[in-house]
C-alpha positions in Angstrom: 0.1 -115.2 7.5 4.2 -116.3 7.4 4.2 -112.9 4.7 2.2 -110.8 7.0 4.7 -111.4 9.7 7.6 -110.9 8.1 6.5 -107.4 6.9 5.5 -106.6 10.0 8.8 -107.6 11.9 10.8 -105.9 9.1 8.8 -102.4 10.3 8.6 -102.9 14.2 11.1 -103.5 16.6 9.3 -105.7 19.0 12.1 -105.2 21.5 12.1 -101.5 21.8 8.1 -101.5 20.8 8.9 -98.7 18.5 9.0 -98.8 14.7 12.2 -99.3 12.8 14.6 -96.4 11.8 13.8 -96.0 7.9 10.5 -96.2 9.3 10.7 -93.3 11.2 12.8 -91.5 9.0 10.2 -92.1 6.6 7.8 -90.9 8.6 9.8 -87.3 10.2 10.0 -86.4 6.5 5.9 -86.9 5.8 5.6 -84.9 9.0 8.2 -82.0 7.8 6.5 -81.8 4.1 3.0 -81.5 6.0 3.8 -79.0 8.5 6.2 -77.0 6.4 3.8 -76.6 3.4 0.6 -75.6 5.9 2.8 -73.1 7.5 3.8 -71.6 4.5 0.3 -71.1 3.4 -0.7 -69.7 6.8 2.3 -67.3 6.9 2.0 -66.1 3.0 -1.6 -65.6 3.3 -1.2 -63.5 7.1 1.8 -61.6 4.4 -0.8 -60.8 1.9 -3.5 -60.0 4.3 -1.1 -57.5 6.3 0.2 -56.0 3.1 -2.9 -55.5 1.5 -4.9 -53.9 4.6 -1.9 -51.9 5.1 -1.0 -50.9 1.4 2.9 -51.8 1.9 5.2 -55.0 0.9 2.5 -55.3 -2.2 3.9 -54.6 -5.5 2.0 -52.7 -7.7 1.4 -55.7 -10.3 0.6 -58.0 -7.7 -3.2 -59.7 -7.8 -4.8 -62.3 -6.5 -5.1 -63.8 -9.6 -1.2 -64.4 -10.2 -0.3 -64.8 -6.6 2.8 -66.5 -7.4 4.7 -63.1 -7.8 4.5 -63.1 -3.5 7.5 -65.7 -4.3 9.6 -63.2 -5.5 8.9 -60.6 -3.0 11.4 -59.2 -0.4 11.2 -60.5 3.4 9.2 -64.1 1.7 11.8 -66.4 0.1 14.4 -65.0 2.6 12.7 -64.9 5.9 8.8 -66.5 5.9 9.7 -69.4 3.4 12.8 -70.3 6.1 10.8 -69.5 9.2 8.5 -72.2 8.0 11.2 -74.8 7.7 12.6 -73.9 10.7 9.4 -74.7 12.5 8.5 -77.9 10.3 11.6 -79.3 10.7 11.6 -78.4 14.8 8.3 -79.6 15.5 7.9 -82.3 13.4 11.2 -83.8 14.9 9.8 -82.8 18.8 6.6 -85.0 17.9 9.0 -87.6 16.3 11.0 -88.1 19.7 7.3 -88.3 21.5 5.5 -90.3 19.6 7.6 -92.4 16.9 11.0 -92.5 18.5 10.1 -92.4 21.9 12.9 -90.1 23.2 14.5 -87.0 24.3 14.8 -84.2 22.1 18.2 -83.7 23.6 19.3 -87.4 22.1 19.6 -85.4 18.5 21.9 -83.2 20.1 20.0 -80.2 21.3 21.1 -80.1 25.2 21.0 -76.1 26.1 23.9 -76.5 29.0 27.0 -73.9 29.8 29.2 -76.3 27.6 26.3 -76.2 24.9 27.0 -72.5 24.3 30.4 -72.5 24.8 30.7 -74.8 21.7 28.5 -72.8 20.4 30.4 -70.1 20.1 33.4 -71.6 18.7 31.4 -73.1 16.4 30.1 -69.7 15.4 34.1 -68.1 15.2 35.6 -71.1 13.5 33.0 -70.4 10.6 33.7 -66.9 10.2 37.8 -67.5 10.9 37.6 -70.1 8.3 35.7 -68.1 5.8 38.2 -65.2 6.1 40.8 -67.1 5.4 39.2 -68.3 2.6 39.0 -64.8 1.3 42.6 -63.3 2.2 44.2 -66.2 0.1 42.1 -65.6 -2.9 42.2 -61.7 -2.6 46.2 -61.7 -2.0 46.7 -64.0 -4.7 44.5 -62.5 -7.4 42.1 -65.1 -7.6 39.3 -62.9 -6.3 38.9 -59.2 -7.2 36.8 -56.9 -5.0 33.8 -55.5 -7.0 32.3 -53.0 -4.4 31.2 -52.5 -1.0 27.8 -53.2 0.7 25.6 -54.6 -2.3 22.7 -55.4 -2.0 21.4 -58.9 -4.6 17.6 -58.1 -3.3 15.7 -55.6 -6.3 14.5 -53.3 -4.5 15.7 -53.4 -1.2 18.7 -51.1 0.7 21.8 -52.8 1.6 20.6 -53.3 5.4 17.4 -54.6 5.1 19.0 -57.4 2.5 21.7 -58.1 5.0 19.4 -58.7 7.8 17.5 -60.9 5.7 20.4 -63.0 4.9 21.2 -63.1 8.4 18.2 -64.6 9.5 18.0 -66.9 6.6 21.2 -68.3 7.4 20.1 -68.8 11.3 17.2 -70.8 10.2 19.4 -72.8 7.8 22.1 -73.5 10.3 19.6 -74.8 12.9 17.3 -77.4 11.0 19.6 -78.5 8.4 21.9 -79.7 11.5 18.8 -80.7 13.5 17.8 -82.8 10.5 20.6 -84.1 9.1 23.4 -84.2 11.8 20.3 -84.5 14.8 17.5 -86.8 13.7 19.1 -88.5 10.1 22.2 -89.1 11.8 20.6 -90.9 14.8 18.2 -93.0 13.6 20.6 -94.4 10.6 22.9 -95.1 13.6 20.9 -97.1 15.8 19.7 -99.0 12.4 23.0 -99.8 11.4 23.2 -101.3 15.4 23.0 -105.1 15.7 24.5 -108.0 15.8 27.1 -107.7 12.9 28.0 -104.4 13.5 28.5 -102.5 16.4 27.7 -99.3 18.0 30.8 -97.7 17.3 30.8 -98.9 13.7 27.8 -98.2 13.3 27.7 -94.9 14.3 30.6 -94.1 11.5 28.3 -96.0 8.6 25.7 -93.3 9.8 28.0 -90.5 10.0 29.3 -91.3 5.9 25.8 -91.8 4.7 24.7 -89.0 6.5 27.0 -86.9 4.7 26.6 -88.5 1.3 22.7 -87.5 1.8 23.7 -84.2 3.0 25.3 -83.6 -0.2 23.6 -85.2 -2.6 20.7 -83.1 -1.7 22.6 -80.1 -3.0 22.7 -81.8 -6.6 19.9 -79.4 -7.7 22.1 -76.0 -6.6 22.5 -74.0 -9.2 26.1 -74.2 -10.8 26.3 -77.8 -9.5 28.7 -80.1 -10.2 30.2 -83.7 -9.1 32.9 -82.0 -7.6 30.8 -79.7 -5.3 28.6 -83.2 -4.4 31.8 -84.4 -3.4 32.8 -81.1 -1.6 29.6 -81.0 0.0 29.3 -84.0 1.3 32.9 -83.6 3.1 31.7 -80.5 4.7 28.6 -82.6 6.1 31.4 -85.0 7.6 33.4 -81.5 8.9 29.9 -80.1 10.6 29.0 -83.2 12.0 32.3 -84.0 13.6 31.2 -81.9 16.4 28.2 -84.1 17.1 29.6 -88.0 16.9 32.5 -86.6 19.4 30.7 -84.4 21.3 26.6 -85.7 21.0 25.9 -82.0 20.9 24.6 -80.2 17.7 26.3 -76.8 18.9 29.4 -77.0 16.9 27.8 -77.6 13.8 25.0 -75.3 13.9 27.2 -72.8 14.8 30.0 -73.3 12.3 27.1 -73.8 9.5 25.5 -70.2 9.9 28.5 -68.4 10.2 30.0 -69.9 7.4 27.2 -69.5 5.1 26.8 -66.2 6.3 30.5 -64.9 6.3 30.5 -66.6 2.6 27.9 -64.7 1.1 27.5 -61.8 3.0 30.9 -60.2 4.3 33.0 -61.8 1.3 30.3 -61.7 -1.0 30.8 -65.8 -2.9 28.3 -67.9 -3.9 26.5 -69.7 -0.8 26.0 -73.4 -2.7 25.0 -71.5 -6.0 23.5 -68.9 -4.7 23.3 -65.3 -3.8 21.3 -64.1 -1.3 20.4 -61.1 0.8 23.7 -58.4 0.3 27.2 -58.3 0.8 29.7 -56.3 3.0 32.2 -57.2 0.9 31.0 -57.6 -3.4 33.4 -59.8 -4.8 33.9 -61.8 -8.3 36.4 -64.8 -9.8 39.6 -64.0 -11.3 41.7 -67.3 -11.1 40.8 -70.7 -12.1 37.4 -71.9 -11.2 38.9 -75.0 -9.7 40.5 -73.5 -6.7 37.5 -70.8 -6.2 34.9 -73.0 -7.0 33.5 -70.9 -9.7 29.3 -69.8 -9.5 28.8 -72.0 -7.3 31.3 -71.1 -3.8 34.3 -72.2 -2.2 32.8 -75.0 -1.7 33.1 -77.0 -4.9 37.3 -75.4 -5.0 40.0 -76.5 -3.7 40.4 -73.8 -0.9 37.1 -74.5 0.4 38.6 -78.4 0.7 41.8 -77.0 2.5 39.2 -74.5 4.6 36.8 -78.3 5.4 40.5 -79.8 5.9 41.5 -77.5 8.1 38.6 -76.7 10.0 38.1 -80.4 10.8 41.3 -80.6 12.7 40.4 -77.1 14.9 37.5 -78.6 15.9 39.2 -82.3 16.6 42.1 -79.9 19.0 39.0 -78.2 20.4 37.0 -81.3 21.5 40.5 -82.6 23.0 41.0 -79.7 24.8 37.5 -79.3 26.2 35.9 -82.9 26.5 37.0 -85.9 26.1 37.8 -87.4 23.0 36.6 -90.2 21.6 33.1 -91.4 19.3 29.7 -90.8 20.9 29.1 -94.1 21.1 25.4 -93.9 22.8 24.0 -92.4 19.6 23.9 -95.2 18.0 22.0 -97.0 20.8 18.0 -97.0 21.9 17.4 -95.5 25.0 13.7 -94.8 26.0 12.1 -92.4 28.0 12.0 -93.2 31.2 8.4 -92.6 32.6 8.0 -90.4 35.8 6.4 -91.2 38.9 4.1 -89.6 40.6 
């Protein structure tokens, strides 16, 4: 019985009558892998179905018998393959806060107020401005060569249609990568970390570190990956979510992490993280030392993309000054329940 209890206290919170955070944590990410991989079944198989009745999207090898060629298709790995992490990660983390966390949605940051968008928005311009600047070192100092103009990395598709997919893959990227890592991850380690040795605002930093850490350790299996872009990576989790430990608002960092994927791979044309996807304004390849262009894999594992995270921290620090007030979000790192309307 004395072993029963002590497994039970160490998953519930009898105060807050709510499971404990690696608990629920555990439990988002059963939710995301379930929801995720049935709407990706349901969207590929409404794919086929529409491409076979109509006769288009199907290429001309493609049979049920090997339908694993649909992964390599145009419009699926960019757009439908996203569009059903998007929604796994949104809805699984709406029934979290109902049912397992027992909160607001708005408590992982998504509050959809005037100042929301406003952030937003600089969010979205200090990716791109970043980006650019990224680019006009390594251009002007020969460490990048332009290649071409409006290329698409897509076989078989024109130049726009791979753009627009990029674009939309990056919007879907930007919002539940933030709403899990910098919204619900963030959260829940910080109100674990919460208690009676440590306290909200230190716990609320531990969160925001291991966070990060996660954030880029799960970018270990990026093609081109190195220790050095693990690092990089998981400084750029601490850069994106600076906006929401100052602010409690993901609007910073979902902005600032589509436009700077996007600008990245598809105005200037680097590796997003390893990867190419969609087309490029802008085709561009290495000519300097991998170290400060981060080689394959992106700015992000070179030393300008560390100056860029560098920089880019401090805009955003000047920006919070300037339009709240600033200081740690302390609250995030403490339980507040729903309170229940009356009648």
């Amino acid at each position: 019985m004395k072993i029963i209890n002590t497994i039970i206290k160490l998953a519930w919170n009898n105060k807050e009558k709510r499971l404990r955070s690696l608990w629920r944590i555990g439990l988002h990410t059963l939710a995301i892998a379930i929801i995720t991989s049935a709407l990706t079944v349901a969207l590929l198989f409404l794919f086929v179905l529409i491409g076979l009745v109509t006769g288009e999207n199907m290429p001309e090898a493609f049979s049920l018998t090997d339908p694993m060629q649909i992964m390599y298709m145009p419009w699926v790995g960019t757009v439908i393959l996203p569009l059903a992490s998007f929604l796994g990660v949104l809805l699984a983390t709406l029934m979290a806060s109902l049912w397992i966390d027992r909160r607001k949605i708005k408590d992982f940051g998504l509050v959809f107020s005037k100042d929301w968008w406003t952030d937003f928005i600089f969010g979205l311009v200090l990716g791109a401005v970043l980006m650019g600047l990224i680019f006009l070192v390594g251009w002007r100092t020969g460490l990048i060569q332009i290649t071409g103009f409006f290329k698409s990395f897509i076989p078989d598709s024109s130049f726009l249609s791979g753009f627009i997919q990029a674009l939309i893959f990056f919007i879907f990227v930007g919002v539940y990568e933030e709403v899990l890592s910098r919204g619900y991850h963030l959260v829940n380690l910080a109100e674990g970390f919460n208690g009676n040795r440590i306290n909200e605002r230190w716990a609320l930093v531990l969160a925001f570190i291991v966070s990060s850490l996660i954030f880029g350790l799960l970018h270990m299996g990026n093609p081109n990956a190195t220790w050095i872009s693990t690092l990089n990576i998981s400084l750029a989790g601490i850069f994106l979510g600076l906006g929401m430990v100052l602010t409690g608002s993901l609007a910073i960092p979902i902005g600032l992490h589509i436009t700077w994927n996007f600008f990245q791979g598809n105005v200037f044309g680097f590796a997003v993280s390893g990867v190419n996807t969609g087309a490029t304004i802008i085709a561009t390849e290495s000519a300097g030392d991998q170290w400060l262009m981060g080689g394959p894999f992106g700015p992000e594992a070179g030393l300008l993309g560390l100056v860029a995270i560098l920089l880019g921290s401090l805009l955003t620090i000047l920006w919070i000054r300037q339009k709240h007030h600033l200081g740690l979000h302390s609250r995030l790192a403490t339980y507040e329940p729903r309170k229940k309307e009356t009648p």
